[in-house]
Phi, psi and omega in degrees: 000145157313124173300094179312129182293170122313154216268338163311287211298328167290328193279344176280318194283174209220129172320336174263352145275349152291020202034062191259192200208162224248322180286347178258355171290325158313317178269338186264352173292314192297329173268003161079021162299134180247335172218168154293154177280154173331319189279327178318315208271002191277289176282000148300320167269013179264336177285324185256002144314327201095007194281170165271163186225145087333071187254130155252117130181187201267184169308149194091329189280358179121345199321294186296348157238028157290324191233009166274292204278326174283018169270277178335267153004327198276299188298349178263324227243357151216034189263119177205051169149145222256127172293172169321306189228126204331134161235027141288081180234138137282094171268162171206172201248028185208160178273341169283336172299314191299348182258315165310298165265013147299298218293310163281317169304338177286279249277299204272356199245349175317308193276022160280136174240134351308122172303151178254146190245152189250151152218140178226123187229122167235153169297143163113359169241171180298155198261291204338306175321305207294323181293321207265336203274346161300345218260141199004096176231165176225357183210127165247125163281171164187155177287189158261326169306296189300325188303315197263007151291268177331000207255313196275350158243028157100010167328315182173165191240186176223019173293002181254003196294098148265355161255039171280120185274146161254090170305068189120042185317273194319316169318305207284334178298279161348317228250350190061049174267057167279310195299264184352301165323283144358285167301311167340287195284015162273330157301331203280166155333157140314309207264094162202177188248162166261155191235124143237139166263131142191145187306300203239168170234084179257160176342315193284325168246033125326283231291311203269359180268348191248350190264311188255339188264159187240089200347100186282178145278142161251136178244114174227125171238130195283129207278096133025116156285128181290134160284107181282325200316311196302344200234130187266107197260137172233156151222155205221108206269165215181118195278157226262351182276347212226016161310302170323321214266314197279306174325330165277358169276293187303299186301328166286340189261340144277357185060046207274148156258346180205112193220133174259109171268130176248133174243175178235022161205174175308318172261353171297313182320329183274316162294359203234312182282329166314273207292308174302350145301294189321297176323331196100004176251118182308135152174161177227160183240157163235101154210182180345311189277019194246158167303150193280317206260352165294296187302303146356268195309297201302300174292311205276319157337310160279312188326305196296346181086001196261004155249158201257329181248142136227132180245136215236128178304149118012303190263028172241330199315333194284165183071348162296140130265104211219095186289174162035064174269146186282287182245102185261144187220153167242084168325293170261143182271154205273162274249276205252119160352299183315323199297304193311324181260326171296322180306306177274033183250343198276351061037145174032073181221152188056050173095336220258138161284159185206209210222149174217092152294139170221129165257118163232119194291181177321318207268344204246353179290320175300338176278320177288343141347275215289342173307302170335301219294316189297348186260347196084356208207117172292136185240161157248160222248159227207102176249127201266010172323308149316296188342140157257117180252036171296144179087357190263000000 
């Protein structure tokens, strides 16, 4: 483990007592960071040590420019022509993450010279773009499929990789690139250093912290209790037919401008934005069966405040970071208590309150019992028999 600072001694320290260098100290003026986060300040000088990192933690704690920025730092303090072939690889398990952390190296890597090139490649788009766009990249985000798409035509190789990070390990797992993963790490060098993120340290990524890593640092950040205090939780019972009518009734009547509705499959999601246009209310759904280049849009649209609804399956939700969103409704309640609470925490962050409707019907109170129960905090429930949603 990191020789933990005192908690003085963390509020005090500065991206530039992390050994940073004056164009990323620049980049990070420019994003208004005013101190680094725990993890930031835990891994980063040991990533520019050369050490391997072991980190658990989750989405949100700061993770990705935890490992961005001494990436960076490493390439301005030797970098002086750009090689062929990557020496950098990041994998992550989702394609909307790999556009996120490209995004952050482009972003945090603007005042460097010589630039460092990014490339983030994934599946659901054309592979062509993506081969030419590999070609002296010095950092790849990559899915694990598509890369060893590009890999089997020869696109690039990974005999030059000295850094590889795994981001979201336990996802990339879930999602079932364990083979893959494999065929990966079997190509790389021996001699690099490592990176693994992952939210939990369950067996399978035991198994990858004693197979790949190198007396790692371990980093663990006890994952931030969402403040329920900050979130005005409503529920609202509801017979399943009039589900529809009463969510265009909460939004006009609350007048919301930016509300994330959660379902829990793909075609409600699709059938929920049909009506709700028809209605007059702007929204789109993102999940899994959509175009790479729709979802794109469809987040950064909402992120700007210029959609008013999006509505999103469970298995896009990890990795959404979305700050000061005013409203979250759970059209549908989600699997796990846990879920229940990662859903409505995106809500009432950084101090600022905010609002978590749940529509639940008959069939759904007893699971919402154990949500209560497993969450602490009793909510209250709102019966909606009476209403009238005619025009709805």
């Amino acid at each position: 483990m990191v020789d933990p600072l005192s908690e003085a001694e963390k509020s005090k320290l500065t991206f530039k007592e992390l050994g940073l260098s004056e164009p990323l100290l620049e980049a990070i003026a420019d994003q208004q960071y005013a101190r680094p986060y725990p993890i930031q300040q835990d891994a980063i000088p040991p990533i520019l040590r050369g050490k391997d990192i072991l980190g658990i933690a989750k989405t949100g704690s700061g993770k990705t420019a935890s490992f961005v920025l001494p990436i960076l730092e490493l390439f301005h303090r030797t970098k002086n022509v750009s090689s062929r072939f990557a020496s950098v690889l990041v994998l992550v398990p989702t394609r909307e993450l790999a556009g996120q952390v490209a995004d952050v190296f482009l972003t945090l890597g603007g005042h460097l010279f010589p630039k460092v090139k990014t490339v983030a490649v994934y599946g659901g788009v054309a592979i062509n773009p993506q081969m030419q766009a590999v070609h002296g990249a010095d950092i790849i985000v990559a899915t694990p499929g598509r890369l060893l798409d590009l890999l089997a035509q020869n696109a690039l190789r990974l005999s030059d990789v000295e850094i590889l990070v795994l981001d979201e390990a336990d996802k990339m797992l879930e999602l079932g690139f364990a083979d893959e993963m494999d065929q990966l790490f079997d190509l790389l060098p021996q001699k690099r250093q490592t990176i693994l993120f992952s939210a939990t340290l369950g067996d399978a990524i035991q198994h990858i912290n004693t197979t790949l890593l190198r007396n790692p640092v371990k980093i663990e950040v006890v994952e931030e209790t969402t403040n329920l205090e900050l979130i005005e939780q409503l529920a609202y019972k509801v017979d399943p037919t009039r589900k529809g009518p009463l969510l265009r009734y909460l939004i006009k009547s609350e007048q919301m401008k930016q509300v994330l509705v959660f379902v829990s499959s793909t075609r409600t999601a699709d059938n929920l934005v049909v009506k709700l246009n028809k209605n007059g209310i702007q929204a789109a759904a993102i999940h899994g069966q959509k175009g790479q280049q729709i979802r794109t849009e469809v987040l950064h649209q909402f992120k700007s405040g210029k959609l008013q609804v999006m509505v999103a399956t469970d298995l896009l939700a990890r990795g959404i970071d979305i700050q000061l969103l005013p409203y979250v409704i759970n059209f549908d309640l989600p699997r796990s208590p846990k879920d229940y609470v990662h859903r409505i925490g995106r809500t009432g962050r950084a101090e600022a309150t905010g609002k978590a409707f749940s529509l639940i019907t008959p069939d759904d109170e007893h699971h919402f019992k154990i949500i209560q129960k497993k969450m602490g905090k009793r909510v209250e429930q709102v019966d909606t028999a009476e209403l009238d949603l005619s025009g709805y």
